[in-house]
PyMOL CGO cylinders between C-alpha atoms (Angstrom):
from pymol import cmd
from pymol.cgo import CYLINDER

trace = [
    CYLINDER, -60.94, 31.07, -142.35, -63.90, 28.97, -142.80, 0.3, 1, 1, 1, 1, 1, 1,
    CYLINDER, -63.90, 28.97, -142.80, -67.27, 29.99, -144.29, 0.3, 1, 1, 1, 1, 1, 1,
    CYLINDER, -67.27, 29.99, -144.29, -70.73, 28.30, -145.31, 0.3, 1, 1, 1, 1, 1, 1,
    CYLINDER, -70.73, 28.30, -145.31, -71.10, 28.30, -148.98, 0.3, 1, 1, 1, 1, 1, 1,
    CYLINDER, -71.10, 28.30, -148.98, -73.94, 29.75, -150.24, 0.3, 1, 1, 1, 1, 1, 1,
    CYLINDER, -73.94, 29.75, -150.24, -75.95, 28.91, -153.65, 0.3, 1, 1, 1, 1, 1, 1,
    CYLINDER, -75.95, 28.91, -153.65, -76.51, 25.34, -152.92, 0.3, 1, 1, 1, 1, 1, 1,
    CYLINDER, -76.51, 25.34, -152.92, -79.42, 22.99, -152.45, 0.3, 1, 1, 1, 1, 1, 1,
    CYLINDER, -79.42, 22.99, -152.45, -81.01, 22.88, -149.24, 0.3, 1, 1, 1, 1, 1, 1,
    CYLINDER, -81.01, 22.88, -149.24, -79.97, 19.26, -148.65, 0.3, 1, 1, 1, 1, 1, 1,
    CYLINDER, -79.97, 19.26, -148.65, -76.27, 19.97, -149.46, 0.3, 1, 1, 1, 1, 1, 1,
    CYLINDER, -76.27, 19.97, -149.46, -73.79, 21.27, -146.22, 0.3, 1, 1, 1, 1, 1, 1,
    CYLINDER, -73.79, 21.27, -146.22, -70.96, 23.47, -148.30, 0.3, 1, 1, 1, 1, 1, 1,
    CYLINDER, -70.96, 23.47, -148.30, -67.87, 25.05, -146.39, 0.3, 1, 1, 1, 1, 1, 1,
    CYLINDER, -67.87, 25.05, -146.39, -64.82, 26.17, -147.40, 0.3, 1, 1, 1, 1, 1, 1,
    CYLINDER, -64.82, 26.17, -147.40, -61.84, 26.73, -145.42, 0.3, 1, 1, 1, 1, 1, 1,
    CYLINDER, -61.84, 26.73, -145.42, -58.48, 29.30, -146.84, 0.3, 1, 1, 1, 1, 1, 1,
    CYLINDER, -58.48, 29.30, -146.84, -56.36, 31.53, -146.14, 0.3, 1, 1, 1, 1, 1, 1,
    CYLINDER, -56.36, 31.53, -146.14, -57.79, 35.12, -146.28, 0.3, 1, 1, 1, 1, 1, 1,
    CYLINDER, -57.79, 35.12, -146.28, -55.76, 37.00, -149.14, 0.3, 1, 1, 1, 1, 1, 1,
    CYLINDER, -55.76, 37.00, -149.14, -57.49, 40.46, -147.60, 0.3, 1, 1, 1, 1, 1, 1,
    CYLINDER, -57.49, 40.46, -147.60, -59.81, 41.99, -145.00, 0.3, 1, 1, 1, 1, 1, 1,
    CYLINDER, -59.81, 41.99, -145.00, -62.33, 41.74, -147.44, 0.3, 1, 1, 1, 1, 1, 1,
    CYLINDER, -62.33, 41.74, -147.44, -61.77, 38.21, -148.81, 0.3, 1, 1, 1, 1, 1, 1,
    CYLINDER, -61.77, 38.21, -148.81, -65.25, 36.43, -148.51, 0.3, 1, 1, 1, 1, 1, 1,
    CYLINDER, -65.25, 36.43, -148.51, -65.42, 33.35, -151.22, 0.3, 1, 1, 1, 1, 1, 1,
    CYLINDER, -65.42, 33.35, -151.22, -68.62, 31.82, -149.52, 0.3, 1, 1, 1, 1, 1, 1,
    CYLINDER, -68.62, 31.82, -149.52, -70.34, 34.80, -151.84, 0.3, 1, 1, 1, 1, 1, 1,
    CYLINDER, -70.34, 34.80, -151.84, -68.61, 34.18, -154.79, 0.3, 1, 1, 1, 1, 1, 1,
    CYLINDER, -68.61, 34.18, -154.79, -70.03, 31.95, -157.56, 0.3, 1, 1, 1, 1, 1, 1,
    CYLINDER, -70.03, 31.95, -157.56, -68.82, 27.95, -158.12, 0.3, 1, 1, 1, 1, 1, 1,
    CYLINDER, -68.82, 27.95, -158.12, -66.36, 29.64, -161.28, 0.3, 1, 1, 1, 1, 1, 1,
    CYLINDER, -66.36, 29.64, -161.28, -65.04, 32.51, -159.32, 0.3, 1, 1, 1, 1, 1, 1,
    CYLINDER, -65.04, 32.51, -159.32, -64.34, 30.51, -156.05, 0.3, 1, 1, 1, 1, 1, 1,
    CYLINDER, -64.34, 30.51, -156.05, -62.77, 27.94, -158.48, 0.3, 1, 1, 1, 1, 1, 1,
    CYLINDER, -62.77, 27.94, -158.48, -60.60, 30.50, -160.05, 0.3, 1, 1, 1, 1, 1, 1,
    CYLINDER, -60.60, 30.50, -160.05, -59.20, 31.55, -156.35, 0.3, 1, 1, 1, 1, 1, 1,
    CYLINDER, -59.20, 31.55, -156.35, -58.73, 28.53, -154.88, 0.3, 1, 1, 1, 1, 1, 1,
    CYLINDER, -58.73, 28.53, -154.88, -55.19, 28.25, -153.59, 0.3, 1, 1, 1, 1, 1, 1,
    CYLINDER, -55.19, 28.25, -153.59, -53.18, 24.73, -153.16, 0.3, 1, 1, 1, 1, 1, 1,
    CYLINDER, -53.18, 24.73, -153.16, -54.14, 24.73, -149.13, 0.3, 1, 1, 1, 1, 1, 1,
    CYLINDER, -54.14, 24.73, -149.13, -57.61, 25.80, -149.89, 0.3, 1, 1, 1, 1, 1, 1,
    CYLINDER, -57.61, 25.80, -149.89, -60.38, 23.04, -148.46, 0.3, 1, 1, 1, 1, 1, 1,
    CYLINDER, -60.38, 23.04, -148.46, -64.21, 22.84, -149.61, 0.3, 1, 1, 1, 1, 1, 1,
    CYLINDER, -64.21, 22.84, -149.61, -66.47, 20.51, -148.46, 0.3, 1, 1, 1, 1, 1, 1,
    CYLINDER, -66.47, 20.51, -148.46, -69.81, 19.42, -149.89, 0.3, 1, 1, 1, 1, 1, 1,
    CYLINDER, -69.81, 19.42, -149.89, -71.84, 17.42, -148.22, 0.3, 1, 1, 1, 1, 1, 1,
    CYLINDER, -71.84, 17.42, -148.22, -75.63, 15.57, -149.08, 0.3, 1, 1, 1, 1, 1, 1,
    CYLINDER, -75.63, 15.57, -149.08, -77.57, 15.24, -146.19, 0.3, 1, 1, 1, 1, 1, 1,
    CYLINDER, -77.57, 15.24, -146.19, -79.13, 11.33, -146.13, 0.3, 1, 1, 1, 1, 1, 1,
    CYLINDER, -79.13, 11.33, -146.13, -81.64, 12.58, -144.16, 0.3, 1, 1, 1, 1, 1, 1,
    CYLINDER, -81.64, 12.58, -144.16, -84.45, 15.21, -145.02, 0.3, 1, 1, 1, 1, 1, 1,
    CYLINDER, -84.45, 15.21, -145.02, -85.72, 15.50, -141.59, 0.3, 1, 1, 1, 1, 1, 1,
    CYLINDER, -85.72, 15.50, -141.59, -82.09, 16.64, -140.50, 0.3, 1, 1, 1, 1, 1, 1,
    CYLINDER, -82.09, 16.64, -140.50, -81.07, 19.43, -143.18, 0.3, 1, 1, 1, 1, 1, 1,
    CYLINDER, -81.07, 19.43, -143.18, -80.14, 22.58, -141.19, 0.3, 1, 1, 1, 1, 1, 1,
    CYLINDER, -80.14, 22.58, -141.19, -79.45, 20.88, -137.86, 0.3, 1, 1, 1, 1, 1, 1,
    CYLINDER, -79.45, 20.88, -137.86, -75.70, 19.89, -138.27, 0.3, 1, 1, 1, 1, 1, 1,
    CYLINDER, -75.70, 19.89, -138.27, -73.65, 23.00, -137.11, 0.3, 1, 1, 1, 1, 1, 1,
    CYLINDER, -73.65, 23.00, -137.11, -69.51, 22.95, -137.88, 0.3, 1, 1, 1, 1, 1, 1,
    CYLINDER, -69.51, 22.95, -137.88, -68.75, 22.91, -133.99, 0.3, 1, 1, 1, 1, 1, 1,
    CYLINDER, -68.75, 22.91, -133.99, -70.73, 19.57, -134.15, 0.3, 1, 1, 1, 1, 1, 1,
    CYLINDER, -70.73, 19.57, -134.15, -68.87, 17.88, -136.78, 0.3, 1, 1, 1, 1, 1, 1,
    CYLINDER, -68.87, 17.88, -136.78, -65.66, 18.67, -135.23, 0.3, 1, 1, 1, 1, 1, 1,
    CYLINDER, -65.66, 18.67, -135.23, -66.11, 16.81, -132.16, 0.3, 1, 1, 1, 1, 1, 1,
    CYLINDER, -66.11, 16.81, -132.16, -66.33, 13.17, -133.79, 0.3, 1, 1, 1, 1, 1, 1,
    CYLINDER, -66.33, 13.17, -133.79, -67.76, 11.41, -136.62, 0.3, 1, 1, 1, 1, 1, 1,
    CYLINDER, -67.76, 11.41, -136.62, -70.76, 10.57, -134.99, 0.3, 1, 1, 1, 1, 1, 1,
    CYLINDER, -70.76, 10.57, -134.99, -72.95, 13.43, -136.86, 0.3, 1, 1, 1, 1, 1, 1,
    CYLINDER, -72.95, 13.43, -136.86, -71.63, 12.48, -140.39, 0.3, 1, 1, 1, 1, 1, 1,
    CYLINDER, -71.63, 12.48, -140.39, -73.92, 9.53, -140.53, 0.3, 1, 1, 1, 1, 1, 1,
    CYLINDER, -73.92, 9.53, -140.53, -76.31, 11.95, -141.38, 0.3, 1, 1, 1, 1, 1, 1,
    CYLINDER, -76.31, 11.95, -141.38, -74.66, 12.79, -145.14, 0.3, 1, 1, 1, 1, 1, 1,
    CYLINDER, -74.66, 12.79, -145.14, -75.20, 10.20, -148.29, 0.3, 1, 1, 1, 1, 1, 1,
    CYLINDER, -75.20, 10.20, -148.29, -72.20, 11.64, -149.59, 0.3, 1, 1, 1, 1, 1, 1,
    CYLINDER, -72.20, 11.64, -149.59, -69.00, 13.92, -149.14, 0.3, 1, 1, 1, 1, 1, 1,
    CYLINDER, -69.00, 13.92, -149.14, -67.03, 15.70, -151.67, 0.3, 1, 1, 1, 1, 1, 1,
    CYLINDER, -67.03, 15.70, -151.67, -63.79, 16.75, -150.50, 0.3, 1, 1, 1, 1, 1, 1,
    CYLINDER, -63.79, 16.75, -150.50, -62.27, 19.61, -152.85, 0.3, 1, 1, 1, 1, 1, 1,
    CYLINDER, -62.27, 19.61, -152.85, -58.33, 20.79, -152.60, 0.3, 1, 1, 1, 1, 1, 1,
    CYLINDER, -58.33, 20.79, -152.60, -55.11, 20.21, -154.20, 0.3, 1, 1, 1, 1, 1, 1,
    CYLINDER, -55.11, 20.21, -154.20, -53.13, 20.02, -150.70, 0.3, 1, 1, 1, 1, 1, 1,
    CYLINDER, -53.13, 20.02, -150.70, -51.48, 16.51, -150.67, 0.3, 1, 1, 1, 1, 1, 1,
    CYLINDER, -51.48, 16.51, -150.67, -51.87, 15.99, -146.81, 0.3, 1, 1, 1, 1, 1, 1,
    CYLINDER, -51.87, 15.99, -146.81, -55.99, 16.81, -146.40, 0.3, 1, 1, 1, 1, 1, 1,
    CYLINDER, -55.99, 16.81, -146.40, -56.15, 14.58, -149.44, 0.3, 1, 1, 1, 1, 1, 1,
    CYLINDER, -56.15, 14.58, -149.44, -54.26, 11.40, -147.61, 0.3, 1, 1, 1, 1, 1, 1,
    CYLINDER, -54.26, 11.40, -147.61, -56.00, 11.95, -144.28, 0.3, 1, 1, 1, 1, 1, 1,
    CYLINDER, -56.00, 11.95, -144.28, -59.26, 11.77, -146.50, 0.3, 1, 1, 1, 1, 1, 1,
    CYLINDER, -59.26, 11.77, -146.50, -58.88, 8.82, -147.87, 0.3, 1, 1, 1, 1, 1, 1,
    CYLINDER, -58.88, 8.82, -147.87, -57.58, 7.13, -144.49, 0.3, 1, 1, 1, 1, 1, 1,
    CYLINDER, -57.58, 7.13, -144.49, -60.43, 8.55, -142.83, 0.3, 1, 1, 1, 1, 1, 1,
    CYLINDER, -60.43, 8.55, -142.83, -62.98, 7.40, -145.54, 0.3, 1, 1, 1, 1, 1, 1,
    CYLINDER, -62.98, 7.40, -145.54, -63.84, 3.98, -144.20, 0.3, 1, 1, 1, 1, 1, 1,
    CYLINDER, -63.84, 3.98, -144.20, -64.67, 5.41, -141.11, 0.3, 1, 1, 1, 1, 1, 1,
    CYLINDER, -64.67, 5.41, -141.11, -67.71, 7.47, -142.52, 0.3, 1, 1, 1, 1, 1, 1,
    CYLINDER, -67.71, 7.47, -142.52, -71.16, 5.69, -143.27, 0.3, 1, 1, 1, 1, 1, 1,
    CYLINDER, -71.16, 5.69, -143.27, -71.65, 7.18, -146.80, 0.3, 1, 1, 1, 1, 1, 1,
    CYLINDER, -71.65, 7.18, -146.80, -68.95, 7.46, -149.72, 0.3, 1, 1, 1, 1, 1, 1,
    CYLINDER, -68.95, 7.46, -149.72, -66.42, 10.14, -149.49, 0.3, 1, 1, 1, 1, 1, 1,
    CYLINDER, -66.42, 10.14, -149.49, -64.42, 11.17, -152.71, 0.3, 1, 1, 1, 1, 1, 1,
    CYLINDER, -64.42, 11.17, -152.71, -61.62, 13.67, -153.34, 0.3, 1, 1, 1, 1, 1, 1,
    CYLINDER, -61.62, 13.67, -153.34, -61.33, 15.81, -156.24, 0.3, 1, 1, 1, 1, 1, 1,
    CYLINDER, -61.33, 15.81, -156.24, -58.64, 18.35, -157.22, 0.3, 1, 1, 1, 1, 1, 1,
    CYLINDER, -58.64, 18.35, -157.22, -59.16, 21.75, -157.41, 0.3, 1, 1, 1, 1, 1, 1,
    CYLINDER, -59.16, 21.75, -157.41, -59.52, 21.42, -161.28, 0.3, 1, 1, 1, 1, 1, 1,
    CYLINDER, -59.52, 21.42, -161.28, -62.09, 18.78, -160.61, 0.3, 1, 1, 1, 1, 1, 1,
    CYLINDER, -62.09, 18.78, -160.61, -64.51, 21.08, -158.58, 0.3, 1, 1, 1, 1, 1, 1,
    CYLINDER, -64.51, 21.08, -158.58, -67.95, 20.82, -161.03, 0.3, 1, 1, 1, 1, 1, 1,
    CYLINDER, -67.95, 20.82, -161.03, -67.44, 17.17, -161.16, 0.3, 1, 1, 1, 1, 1, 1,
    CYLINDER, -67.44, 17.17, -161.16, -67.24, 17.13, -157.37, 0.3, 1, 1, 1, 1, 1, 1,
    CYLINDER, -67.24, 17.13, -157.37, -70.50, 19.60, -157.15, 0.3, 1, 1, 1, 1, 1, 1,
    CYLINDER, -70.50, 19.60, -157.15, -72.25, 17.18, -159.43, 0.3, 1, 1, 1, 1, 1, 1,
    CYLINDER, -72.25, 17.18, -159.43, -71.45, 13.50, -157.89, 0.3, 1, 1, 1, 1, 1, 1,
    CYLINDER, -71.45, 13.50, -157.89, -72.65, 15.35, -154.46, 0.3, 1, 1, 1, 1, 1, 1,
    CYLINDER, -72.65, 15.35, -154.46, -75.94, 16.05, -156.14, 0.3, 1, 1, 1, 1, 1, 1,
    CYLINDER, -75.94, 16.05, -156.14, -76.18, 13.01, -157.68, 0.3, 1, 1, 1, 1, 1, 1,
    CYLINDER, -76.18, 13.01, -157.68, -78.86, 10.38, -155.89, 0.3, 1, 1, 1, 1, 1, 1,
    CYLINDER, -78.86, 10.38, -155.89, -77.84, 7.17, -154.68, 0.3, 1, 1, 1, 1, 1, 1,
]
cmd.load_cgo(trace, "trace")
């Protein structure tokens, strides 16, 4: 399942994709800790600065899936999970993005909210 994360900046795109333990199972509400304490080995979050002000709120996920094209328009993407093969296909697929992409563990998830944040 994938969801937009809520209780970020406006100029930060957060999604998280997992596998839905329940009906109910909605981690886009949950807080940084709580999603953090949930997050499975094949769970996937995404955080992304936008470069641009003038584009914040225009990207939508069916956009991003059909090419790179539209991530020229993020300074920065965070790439949070502990599954081995999302984590290789990052980094092959980093050079191909105009801004720096970085992976972080599951463990590493407040460092990987912070270096998105940070300002370049």
């Amino acid at each position: 399942m994938m969801e937009y994360l809520e209780g970020f900046p406006r100029d930060v795109l957060a999604m998280i994709w997992h596998d839905m333990r329940s009906p109910d199972d909605r981690r886009a509400q949950l807080d940084p800790e709580q999603r953090d304490g949930l997050a499975a080995r094949s769970d996937v979050r995404l955080l992304a600065r936008y470069s641009d002000p003038a584009k914040i709120g225009r990207v939508r996920i069916e956009d991003l899936t059909r090419g790179i094209g539209l991530w020229r328009d993020f300074g920065r993407i965070a790439i949070v999970t502990d599954d081995p093969s999302v984590r290789l296909a990052a980094q092959f697929f980093g050079p191909f993005f105009h801004g720096p992409i970085r992976v972080f563990t599951n463990a590493q998830s407040a460092r990987a909210r912070a270096w998105v944040r940070e300002r370049t």
